[in-house]
C-alpha positions as a printed NumPy array, in Angstrom:
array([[  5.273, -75.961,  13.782],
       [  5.555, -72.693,  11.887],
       [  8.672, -72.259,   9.164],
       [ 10.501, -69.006,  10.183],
       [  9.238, -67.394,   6.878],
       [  5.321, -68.502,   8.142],
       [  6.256, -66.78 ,  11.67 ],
       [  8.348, -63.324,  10.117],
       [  4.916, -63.22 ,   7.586],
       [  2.37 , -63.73 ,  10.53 ],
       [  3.909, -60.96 ,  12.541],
       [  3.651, -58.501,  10.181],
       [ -0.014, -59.54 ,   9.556],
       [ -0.738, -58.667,  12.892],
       [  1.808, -55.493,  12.873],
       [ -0.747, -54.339,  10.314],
       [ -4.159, -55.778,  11.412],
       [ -4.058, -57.046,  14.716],
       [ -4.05 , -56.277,  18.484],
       [ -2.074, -56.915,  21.191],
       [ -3.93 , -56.421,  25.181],
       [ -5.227, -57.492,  28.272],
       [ -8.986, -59.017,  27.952],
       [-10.678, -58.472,  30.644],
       [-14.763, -58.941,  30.909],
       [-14.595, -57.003,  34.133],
       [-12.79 , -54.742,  36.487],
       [-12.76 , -56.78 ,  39.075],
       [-11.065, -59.943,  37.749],
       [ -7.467, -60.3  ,  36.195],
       [ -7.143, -59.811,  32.753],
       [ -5.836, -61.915,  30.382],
       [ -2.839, -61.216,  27.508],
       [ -4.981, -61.776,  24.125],
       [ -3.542, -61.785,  20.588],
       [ -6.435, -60.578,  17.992],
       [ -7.051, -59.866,  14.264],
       [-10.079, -58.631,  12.153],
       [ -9.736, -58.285,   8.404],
       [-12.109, -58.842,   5.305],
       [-10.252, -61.498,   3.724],
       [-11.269, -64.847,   4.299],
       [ -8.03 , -66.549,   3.395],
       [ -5.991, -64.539,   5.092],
       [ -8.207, -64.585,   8.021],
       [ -7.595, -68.236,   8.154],
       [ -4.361, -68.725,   7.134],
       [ -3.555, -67.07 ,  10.373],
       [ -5.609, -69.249,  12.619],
       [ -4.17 , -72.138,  10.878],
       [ -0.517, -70.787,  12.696],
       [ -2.176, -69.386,  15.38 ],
       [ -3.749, -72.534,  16.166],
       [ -7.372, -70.853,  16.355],
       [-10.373, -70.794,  14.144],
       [-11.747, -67.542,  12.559],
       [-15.443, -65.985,  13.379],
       [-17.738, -64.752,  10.904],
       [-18.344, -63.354,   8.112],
       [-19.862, -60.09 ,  10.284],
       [-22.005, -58.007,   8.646],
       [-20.418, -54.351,   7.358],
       [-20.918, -51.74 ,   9.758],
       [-19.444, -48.154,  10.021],
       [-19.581, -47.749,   6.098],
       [-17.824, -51.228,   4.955],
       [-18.319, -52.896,   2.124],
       [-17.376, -56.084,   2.586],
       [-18.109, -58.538,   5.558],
       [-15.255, -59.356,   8.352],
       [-13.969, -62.118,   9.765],
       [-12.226, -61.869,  13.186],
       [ -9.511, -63.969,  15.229],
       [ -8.49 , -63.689,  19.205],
       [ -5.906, -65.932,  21.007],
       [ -6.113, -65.326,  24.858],
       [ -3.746, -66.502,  28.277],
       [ -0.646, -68.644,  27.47 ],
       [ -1.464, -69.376,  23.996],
       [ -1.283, -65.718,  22.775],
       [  2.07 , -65.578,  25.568],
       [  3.842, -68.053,  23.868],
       [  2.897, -66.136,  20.499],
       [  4.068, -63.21 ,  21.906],
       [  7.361, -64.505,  22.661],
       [  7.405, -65.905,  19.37 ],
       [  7.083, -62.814,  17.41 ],
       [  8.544, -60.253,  19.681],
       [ 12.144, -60.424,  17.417],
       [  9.656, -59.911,  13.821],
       [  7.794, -57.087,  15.572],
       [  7.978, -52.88 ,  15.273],
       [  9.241, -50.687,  18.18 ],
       [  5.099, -49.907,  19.351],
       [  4.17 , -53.639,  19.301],
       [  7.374, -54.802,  21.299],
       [  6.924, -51.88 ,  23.875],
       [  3.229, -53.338,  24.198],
       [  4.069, -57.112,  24.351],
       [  7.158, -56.315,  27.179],
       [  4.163, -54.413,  29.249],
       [  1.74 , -57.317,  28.79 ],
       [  3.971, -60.129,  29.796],
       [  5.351, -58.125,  33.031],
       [  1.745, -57.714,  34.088],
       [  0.548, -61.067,  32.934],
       [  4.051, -62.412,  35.085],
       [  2.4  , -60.753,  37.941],
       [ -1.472, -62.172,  37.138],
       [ -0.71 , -65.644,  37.578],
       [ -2.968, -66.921,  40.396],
       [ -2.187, -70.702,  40.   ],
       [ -0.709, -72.058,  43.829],
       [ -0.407, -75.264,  44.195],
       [  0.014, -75.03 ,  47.873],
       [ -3.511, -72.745,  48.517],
       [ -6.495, -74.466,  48.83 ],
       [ -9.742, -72.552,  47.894],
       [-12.452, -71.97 ,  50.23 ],
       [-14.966, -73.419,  48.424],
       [-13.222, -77.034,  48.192],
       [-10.169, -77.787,  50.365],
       [ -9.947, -81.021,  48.706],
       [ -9.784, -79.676,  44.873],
       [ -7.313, -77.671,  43.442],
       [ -7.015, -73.575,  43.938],
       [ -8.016, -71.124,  40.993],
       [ -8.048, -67.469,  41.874],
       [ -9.77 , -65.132,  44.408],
       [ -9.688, -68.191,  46.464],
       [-11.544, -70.389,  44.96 ],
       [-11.629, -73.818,  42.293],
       [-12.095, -72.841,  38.778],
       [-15.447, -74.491,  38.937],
       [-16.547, -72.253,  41.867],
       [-14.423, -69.144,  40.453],
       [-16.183, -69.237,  36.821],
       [-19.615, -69.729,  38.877],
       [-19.032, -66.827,  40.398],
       [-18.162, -64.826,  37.66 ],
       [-21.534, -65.398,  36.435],
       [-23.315, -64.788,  39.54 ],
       [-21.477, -61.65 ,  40.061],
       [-22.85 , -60.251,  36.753],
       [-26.523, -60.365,  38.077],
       [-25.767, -59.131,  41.782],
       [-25.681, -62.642,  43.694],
       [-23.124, -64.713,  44.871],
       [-23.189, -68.395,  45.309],
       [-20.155, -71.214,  46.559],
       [-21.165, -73.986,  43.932],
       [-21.616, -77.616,  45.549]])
């Protein structure tokens, strides 16, 4: 568990350097509230997934004109929530506005019903877009070359 002083230090790491939005691969499915951070220091990097509860990725090569290589963090669906709730008192007027809209929509997102059953499998818990994760993710996959298949 973060100290208060590891929390109010954190949030103004990612006031500075990080990102608060919806990730979404594609149009057509839900997005999902995501917490993110790129710098080029490597302790910093990972003194924030140590709180975070994340690793970092890289070192990525410089582009744009950088110097130096950068190392990246993202924290997606009720993890990065929970952050978000966490930090919201630590954070600037922009970033609260931003968190406030991502939780109403995510509070809207949540597909999770226990009392649906998916198409695919009446016998297996529903996911979203009325299917079981397992089917759903399929899917997803399918979807990105042009076929779609119930998985068995």
């Amino acid at each position: 568990m973060a100290t208060m002083s590891e929390i109010a230090w954190l949030s103004g790491m990612l006031e500075g350097e990080g990102g608060f939005f919806m990730h979404s691969p594609s149009e057509k499915y839900r997005g999902t509230p995501s917490i993110s951070m790129a710098t080029t220091d490597r302790d910093i990097i990972n003194r924030v997934a140590t709180l975070l509860g994340t690793n970092a990725m890289g070192p990525y090569r410089p582009y744009h004109g950088n110097k130096k290589a950068t190392y990246q963090l993202i924290i997606c669906g009720r993890k990065a929530i929970g952050w978000m709730f966490t930090l919201y008192p630590f954070m600037g007027e922009r970033r609260c506005d931003k968190i406030r809209e991502l939780v109403g929509i995510w509070k809207t997102l949540q597909t999770i019903a226990p009392e649906r059953k998916p198409i695919c499998h009446p016998d297996k818990q529903y996911f979203a877009k009325g299917f079981c994760k397992r089917c759903y993710n399929h899917n997803y996959r399918k979807e990105r070359i042009g076929t779609l298949h119930i998985a068995h």
